[in-house]
N, C-alpha and C positions, 0 to 999 in steps of 0.2 A: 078518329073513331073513338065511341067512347060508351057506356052503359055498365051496365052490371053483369051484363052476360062477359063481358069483354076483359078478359084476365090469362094470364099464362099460370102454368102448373109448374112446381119447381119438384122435382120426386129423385131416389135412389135409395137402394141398399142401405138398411142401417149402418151405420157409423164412414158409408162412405165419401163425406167432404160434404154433404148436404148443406148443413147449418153452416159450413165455412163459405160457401158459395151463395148464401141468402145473406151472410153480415155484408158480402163483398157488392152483390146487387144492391143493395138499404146504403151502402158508403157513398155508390154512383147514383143515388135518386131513384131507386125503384120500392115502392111502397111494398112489403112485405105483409102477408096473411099466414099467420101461423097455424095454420090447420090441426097440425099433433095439438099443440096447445089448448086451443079450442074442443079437440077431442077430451083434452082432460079435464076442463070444466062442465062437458055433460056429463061426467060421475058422478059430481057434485049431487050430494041428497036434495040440491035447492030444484035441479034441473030436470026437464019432463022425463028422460029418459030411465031415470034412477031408479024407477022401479019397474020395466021391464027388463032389466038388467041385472037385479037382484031377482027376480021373479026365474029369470033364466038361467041362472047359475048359480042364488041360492046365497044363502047369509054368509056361508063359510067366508066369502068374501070382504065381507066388511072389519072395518078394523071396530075398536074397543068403541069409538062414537057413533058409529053406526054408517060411517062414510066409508066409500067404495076403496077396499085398498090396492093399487095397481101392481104392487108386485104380485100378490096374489092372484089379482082375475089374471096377469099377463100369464102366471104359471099355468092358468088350466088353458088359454086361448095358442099362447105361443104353441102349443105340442099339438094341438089339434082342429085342423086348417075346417070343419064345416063350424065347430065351436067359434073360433077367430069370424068365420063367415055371416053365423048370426048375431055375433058383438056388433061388428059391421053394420049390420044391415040394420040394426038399433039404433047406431051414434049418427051412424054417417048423413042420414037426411037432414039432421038438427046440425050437424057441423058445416054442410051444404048451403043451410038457410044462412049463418051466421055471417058468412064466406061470403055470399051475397048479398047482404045489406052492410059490409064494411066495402066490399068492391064498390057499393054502389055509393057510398058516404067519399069513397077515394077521389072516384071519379069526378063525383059534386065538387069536391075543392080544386082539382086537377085537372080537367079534360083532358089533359095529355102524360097524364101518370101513364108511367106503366108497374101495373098491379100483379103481385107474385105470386100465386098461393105455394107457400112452402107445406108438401102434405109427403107423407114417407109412402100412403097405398093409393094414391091414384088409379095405378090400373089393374093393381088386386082389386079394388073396389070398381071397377068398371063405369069409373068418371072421365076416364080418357075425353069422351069428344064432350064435355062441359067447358073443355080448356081450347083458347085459341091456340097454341102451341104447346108443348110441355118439353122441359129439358131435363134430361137426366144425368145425375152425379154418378159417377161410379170409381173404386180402385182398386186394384190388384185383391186377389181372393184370401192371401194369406196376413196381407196390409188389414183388409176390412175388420179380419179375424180379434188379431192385435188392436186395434183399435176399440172395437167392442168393448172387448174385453177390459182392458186397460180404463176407458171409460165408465164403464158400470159395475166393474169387481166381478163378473160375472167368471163360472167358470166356461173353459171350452165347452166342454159339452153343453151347455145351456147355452153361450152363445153359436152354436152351432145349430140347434133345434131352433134359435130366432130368424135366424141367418135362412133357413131352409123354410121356412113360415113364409115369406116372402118370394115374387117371382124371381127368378135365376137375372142376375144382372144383363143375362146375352139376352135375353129376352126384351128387356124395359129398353139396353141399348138400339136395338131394334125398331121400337115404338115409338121410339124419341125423335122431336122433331130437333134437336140440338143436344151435343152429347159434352159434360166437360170432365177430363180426365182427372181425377182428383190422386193420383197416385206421387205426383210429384209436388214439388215447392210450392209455399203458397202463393210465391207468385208470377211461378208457372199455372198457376187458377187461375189466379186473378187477370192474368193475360185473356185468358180462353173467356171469361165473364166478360170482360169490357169488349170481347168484338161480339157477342152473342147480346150484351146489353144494345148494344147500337145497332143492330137485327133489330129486337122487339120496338125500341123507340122508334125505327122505320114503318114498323109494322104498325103502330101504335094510329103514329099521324096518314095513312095510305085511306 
């Protein structure tokens, strides 16, 4: 099976093993779509979005060139979930399209790829059924913590208000049609990715 519609979702908790779990799918042959990524090129002043974006949240935002600066918009969106809601609902169709015509360029070269979109709000954004499956990362609540943090210099409390921005890990684990525990070694992951990679490439050719 094969097309543009036809893609899995890769989603979890920030800082919990996401990006570790997308290098380790991309090692075993799975074309990866970096969706966060892609979110951060529609800021770009070049891009259609850029000034409904400023329009809605106002110049404070931008740095000394005039370009969107993300710690900032994150500080007003992180703290407040209808604010983060209509960011969302800005980027997300343009990040949809993008996602869509690389699936579909994957596909062209591949018929039997199997295509990733690595995106941190899937089902914040209620794109869940865009995706033929979605798998979710997740790890221990005080691990995630740590991680953030450590990662981004953040303090607790602000990695804590991100952390809450987002739905409750029981939650995505729940919605998940494949779940891989990221709390342990990596490669106690990388185990749980190569029998979940060999699902999707089943799925892929059915």
């Amino acid at each position: 099976m094969s097309g543009s519609s036809f893609y899995f979702g890769l989603t979890g908790g920030v800082a919990s093993g996401k990006s570790t779990a997308a290098r380790i799918f991309e090692e075993l042959g799975a074309r990866i779509i970096d969706a966060d990524r892609i979110g951060h090129e529609c800021l770009r002043k070049s891009e259609p979005a850029y000034q409904d974006i400023v329009r809605t949240f106002g110049t404070a935002i931008l740095d000394p060139s005039g370009e969107i600066d993300r710690r900032r918009l994150g500080a007003i969106v992180f703290g407040d979930l209808e604010k983060l809601a209509q960011l969302n609902a800005i980027v997300h169709p343009q990040i949809m399209a993008r996602v869509e015509e690389l699936a579909s360029r994957y596909h062209a070269e591949d018929p039997d790829a199997v295509v990733l979109v690595d995106a941190a709000l899937i089902f914040e954004a209620g794109i869940g059924g865009r995706f033929t499956k979605v798998v979710v990362t997740w790890c221990r609540a005080e691990q995630q913590m740590e991680r953030l943090m450590a990662k981004t210099g953040i303090s607790r409390e602000e990695a804590e208000r991100r952390i809450a921005s987002q739905m409750p890990v029981e939650e995505k684990r729940r919605r998940a049609d494949f779940v891989i525990d990221c709390s342990g070694s990596r490669e106690n992951t990388r185990a749980q990715v190569e029998r979940i990679y060999d699902e999707l490439k089943r799925l892929g050719a059915a």
